[in-house]
Backbone as numpy.savetxt, mean C-alpha at the origin, in Angstrom:
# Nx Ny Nz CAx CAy CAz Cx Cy Cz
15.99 -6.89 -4.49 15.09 -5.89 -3.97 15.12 -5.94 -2.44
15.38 -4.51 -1.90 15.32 -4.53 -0.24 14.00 -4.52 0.23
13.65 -4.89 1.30 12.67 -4.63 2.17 12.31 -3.18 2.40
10.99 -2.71 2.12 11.15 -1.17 2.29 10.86 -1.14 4.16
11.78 -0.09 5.32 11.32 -0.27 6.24 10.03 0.11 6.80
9.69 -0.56 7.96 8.17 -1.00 8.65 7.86 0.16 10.00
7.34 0.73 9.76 6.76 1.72 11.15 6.79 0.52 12.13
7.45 1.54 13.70 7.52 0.32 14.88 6.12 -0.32 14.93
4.81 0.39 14.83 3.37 -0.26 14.85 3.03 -0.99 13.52
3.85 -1.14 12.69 3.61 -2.08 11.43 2.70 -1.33 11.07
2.13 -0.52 10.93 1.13 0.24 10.01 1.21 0.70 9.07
2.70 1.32 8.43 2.64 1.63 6.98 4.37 0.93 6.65
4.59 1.37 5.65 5.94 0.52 4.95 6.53 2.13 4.38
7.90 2.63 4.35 8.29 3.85 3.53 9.03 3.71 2.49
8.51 4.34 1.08 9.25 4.17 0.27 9.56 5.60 -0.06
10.91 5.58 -0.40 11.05 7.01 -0.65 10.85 7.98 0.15
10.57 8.07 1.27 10.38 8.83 2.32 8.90 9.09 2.60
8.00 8.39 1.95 6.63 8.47 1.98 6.20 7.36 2.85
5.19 7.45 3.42 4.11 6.42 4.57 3.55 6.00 3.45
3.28 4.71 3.15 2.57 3.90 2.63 1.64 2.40 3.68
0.48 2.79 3.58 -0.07 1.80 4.48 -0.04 0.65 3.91
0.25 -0.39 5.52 1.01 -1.56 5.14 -0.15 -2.75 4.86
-0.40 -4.21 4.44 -1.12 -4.85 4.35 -1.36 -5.06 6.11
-2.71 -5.67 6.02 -3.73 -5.86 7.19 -2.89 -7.32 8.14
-2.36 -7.31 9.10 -1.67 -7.99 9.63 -2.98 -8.94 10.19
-4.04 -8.93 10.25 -4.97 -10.03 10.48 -4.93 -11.28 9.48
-4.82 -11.01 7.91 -4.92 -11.73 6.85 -4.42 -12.84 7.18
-4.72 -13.81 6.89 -4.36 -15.11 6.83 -2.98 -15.19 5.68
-2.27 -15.86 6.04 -0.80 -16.10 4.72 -1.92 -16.51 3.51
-2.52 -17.73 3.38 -3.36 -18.08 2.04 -4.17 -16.77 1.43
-5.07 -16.09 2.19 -5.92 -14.84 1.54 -4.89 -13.41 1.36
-3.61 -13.38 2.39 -2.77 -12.43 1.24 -2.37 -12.62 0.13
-2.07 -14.07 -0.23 -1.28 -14.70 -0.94 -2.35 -14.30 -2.30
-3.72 -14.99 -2.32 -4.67 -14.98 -3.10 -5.19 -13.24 -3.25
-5.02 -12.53 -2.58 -5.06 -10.99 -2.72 -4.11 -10.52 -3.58
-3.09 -10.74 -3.31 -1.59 -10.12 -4.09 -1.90 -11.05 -5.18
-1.89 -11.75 -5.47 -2.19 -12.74 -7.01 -3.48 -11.92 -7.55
-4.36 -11.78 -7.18 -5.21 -10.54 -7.76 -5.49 -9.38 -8.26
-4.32 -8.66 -7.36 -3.50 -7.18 -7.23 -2.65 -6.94 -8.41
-1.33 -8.17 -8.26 -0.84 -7.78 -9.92 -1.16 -8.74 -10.97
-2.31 -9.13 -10.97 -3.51 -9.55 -12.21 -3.70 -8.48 -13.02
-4.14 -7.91 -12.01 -4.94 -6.36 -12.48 -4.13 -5.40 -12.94
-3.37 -5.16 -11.76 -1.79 -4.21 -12.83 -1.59 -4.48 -13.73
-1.02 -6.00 -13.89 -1.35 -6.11 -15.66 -1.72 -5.91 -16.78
-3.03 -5.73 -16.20 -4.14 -6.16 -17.09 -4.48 -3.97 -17.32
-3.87 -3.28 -16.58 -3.96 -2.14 -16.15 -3.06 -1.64 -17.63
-1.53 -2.15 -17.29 -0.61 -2.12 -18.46 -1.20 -2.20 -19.81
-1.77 -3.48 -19.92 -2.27 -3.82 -21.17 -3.34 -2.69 -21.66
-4.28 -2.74 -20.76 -5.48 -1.05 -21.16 -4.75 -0.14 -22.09
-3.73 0.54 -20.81 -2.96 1.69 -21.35 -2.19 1.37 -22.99
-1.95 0.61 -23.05 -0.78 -0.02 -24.20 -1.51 -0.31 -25.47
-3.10 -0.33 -25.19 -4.57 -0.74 -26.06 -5.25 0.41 -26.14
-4.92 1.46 -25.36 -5.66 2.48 -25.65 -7.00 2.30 -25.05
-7.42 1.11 -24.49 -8.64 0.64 -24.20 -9.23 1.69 -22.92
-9.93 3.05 -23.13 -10.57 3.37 -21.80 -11.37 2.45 -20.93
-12.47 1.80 -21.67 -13.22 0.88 -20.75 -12.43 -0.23 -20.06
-11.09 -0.33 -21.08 -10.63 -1.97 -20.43 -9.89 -1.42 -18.54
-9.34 0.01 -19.16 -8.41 0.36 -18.38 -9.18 0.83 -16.39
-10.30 1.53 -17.09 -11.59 1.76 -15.74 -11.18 0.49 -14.80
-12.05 -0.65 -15.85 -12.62 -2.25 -15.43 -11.28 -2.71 -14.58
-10.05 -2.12 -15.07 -8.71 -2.82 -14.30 -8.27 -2.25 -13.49
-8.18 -0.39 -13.60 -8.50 0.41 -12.29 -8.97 -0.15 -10.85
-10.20 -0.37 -11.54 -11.15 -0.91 -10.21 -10.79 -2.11 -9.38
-9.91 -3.29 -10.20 -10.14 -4.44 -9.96 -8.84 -4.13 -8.69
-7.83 -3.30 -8.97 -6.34 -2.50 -8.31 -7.23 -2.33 -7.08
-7.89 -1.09 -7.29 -8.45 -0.64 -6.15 -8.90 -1.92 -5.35
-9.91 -3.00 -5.60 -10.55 -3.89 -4.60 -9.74 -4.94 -4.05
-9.08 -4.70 -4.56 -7.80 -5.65 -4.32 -7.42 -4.67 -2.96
-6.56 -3.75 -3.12 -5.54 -2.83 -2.10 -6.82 -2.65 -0.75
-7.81 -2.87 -1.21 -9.02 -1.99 0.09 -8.83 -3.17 0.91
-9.31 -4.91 0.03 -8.95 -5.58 0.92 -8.03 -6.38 1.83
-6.35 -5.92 1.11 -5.36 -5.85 1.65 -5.23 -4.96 2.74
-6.30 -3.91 2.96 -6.01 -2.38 3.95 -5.04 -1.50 3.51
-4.53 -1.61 2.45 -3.79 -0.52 1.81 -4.18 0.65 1.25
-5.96 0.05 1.32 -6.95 1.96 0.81 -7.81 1.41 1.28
-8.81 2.32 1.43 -10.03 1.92 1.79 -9.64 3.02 3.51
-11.09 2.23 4.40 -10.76 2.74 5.77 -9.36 2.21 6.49
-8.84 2.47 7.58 -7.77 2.10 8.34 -7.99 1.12 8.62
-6.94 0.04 8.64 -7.35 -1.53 9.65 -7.02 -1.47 10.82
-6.35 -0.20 11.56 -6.23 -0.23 12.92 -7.93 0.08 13.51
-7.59 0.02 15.12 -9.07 0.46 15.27 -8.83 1.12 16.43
-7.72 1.31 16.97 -7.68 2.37 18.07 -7.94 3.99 17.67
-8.28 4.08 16.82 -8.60 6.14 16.80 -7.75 6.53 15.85
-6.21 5.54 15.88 -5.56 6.80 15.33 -5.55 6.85 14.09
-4.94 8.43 14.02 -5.35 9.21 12.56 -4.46 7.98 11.52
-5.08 8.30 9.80 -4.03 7.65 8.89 -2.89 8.58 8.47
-2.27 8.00 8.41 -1.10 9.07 7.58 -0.46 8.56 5.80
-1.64 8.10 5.38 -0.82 7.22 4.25 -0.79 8.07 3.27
0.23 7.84 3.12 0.74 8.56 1.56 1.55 10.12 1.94
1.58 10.21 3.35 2.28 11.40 3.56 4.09 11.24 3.81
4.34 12.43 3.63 6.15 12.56 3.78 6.32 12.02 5.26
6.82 10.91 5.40 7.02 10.58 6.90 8.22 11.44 8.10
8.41 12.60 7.55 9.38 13.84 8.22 8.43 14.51 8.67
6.73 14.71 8.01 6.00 15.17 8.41 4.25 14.71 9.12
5.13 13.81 10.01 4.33 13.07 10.94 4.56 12.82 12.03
3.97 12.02 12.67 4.31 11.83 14.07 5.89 10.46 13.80
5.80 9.92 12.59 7.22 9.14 12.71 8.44 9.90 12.22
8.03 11.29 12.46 8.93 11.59 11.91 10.79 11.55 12.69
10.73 11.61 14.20 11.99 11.15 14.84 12.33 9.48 14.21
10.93 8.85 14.70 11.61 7.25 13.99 12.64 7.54 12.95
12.14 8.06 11.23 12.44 8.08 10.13 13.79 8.71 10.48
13.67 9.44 10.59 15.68 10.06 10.89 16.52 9.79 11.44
15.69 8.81 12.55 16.86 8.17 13.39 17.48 6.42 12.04
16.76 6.30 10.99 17.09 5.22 10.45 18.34 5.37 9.71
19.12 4.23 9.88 20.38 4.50 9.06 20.41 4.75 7.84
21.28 5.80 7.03 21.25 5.96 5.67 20.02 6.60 5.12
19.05 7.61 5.96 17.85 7.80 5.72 17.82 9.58 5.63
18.12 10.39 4.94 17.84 11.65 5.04 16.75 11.98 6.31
């Protein structure tokens, strides 16, 4: 598996040509570590819902995804704090990275 590449401000990661906001570069290595061990707990446990048919199980594991990613900074508010806007989850051709993104090798 490659590295997906990193906006020059480390703020989001692109997959597929999409901005995805990146984990909170404050985190300590131990509390990402213990975040992401949480994160795909829950995916798991997300899988299993769906595969059980379980609505309630699937909510309860929903949620657990979500509190996980908010406190990684991957949802929730922005972990920057200078002003600027988010762009997550948008086509990164249609942003302000969008020269970065084209200038990357092998990158439509």
């Amino acid at each position: 598996m490659t590295t997906p590449p990193t906006t020059p401000d480390g703020r989001y990661i692109v997959v597929r040509g999409r901005l995805w906001r990146a984990t909170r570069p404050d985190l300590s290595p131990e509390r990402r570590e213990t975040l992401t061990r949480d994160l795909m707990a829950a995916r798991r446990e997300v899988g299993r819902a769906r595969r059980a048919g379980d609505r309630e199980a699937l909510a309860k594991a929903g949620q657990a995804v979500d509190a996980a990613k908010v406190a990684l900074g991957e949802r929730g508010p922005a972990w920057w704090t200078d002003g600027a806007p988010d762009f997550n989850r948008r086509m990164a051709r249609n942003t302000p990275y969008a020269d970065w993104y084209a200038s990357l090798e092998g990158e439509p």
